[in-house]
C-alpha positions in Angstrom: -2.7 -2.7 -15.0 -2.8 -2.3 -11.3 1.3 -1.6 -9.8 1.6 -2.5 -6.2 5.0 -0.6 -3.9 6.3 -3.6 -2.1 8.9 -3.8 0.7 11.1 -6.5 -0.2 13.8 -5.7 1.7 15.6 -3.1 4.7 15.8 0.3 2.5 14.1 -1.7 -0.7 10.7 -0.9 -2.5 9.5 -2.6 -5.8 6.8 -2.6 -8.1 5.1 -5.0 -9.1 1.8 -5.8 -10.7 -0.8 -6.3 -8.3 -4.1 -8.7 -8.6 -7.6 -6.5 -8.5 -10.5 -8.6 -7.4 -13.6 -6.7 -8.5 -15.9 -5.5 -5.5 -18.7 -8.2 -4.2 -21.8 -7.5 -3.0 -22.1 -4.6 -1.0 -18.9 -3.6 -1.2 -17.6 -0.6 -3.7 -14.3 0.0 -5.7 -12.2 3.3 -4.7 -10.0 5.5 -6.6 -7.6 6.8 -4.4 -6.0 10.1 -5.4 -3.3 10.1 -3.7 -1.5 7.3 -0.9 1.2 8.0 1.9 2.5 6.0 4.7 2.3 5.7 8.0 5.0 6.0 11.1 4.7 1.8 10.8 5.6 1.8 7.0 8.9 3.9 7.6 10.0 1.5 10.4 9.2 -1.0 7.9 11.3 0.3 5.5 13.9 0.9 7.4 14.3 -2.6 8.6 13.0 -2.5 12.0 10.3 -5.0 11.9 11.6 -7.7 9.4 11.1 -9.9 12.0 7.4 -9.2 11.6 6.5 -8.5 8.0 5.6 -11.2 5.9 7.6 -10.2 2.6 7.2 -9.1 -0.1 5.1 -6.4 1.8 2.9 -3.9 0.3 3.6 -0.2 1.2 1.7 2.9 1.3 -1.2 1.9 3.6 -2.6 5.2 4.1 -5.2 6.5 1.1 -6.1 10.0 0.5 -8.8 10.9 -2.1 -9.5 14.5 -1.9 -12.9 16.1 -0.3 -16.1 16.2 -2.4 -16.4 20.0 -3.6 -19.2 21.8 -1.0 
């Protein structure tokens, strides 16, 4: 099972289980490693943009997998 972080609301994160589609035609799956968040998902979190996010909101927009070995 897939668990999604979701902003629900100011100061408030969630889990949740999340819906996985699986990839269509010339599209591919990724595994991310790791995820962080951006300067937008702390003002998010912090209640700044309610007025703009569509809640509940998914956090931790920014994926990381690490670099192929050379």
């Amino acid at each position: 099972m897939t668990l999604a972080v979701r902003y629900t609301a100011a100061r408030t994160l969630t889990t949740a289980p999340a819906e996985t589609l699986s990839p269509g035609p010339g599209e591919v799956e990724l595994a991310p490693a790791y995820v962080g968040i951006c300067g937008t998902d702390l003002h998010i979190f912090h209640g700044d943009m309610d007025a703009r996010v569509r809640m509940p909101a998914v956090a931790a927009s920014a994926p990381a997998t690490p670099s192929p070995p050379d």
